[in-house]
N, C-alpha and C positions, 0 to 999 in steps of 0.2 A: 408339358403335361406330365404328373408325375404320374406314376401306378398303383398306389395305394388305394386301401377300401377299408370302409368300416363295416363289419357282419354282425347282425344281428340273431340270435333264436333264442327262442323260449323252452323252460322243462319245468318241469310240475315239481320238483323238488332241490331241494340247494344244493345237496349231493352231489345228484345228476350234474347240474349248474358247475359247480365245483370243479367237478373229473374232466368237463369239457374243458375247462379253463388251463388245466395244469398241462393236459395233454398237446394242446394247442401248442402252449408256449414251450414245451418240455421238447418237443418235435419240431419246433423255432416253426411252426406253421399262422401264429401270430407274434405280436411284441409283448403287446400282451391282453390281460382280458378282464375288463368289469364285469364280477357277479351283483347284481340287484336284488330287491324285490325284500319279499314278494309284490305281485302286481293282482290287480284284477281282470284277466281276460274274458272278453267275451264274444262270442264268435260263433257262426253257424258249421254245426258239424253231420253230416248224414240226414238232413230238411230239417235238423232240430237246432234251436236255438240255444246253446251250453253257456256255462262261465265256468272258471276254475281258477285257483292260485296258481299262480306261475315265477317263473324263477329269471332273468332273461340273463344270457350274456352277450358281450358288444365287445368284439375283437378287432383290432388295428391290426392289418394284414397287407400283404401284396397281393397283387391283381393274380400275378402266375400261382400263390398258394391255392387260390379257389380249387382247384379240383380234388387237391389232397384235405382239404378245410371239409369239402361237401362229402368228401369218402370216408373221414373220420364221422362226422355225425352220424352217417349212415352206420356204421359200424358203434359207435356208445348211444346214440340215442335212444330212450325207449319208445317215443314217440310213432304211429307206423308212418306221419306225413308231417315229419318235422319242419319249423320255420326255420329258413334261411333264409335273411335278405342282404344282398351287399350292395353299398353305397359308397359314391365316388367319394374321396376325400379330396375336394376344390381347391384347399387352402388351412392353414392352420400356422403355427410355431415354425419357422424352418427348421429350428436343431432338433424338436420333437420329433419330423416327419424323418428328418435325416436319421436319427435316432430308431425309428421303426423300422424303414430300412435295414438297417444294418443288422436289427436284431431276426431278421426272418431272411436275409442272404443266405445263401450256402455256406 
């Protein structure tokens, strides 16, 4: 089993989206990072039912970055209950995945 994850959040502007990305990789805390969007989110926030444009990025990561990954958002995000989600990566390219590796090692 290998220890890779794909992370995902969302930010209300490409900026934001942007700084996440450079910093990540910049800090080899991913390989690297899709900016998207914008997207249409919608979702209940405080019993109210909201939408808003959003921005997402999807960083290819290791397992052991999570905590410095979750500390950085906390720290750039403006969000007060920002999206993180991280997902197993099963399967994919071998040189890819060997490739991601290598680029978020010590």
């Amino acid at each position: 089993m290998n220890d890779l994850l794909q992370i995902s959040t969302t930010t209300g502007t490409r900026e934001v989206a942007e700084r996440i990305a450079v910093e990540l990789v910049d800090r080899r805390l991913a390989a690297c990072v899709h900016v998207g969007g914008p997207v249409r989110s919608t979702y209940r926030w405080q019993g109210q039912v909201e939408s808003a444009e959003e921005w997402t990025c999807v960083a290819k990561t290791s397992r052991d970055r999570l905590p410095a990954i979750q500390a950085l958002l906390k720290e750039l995000h403006p969000y007060e209950m920002p999206e993180l989600v991280a997902m197993e990566i099963v399967g994919g390219s071998e040189a890819y995945l060997q490739w991601v590796s290598e680029q978020v090692a010590d």
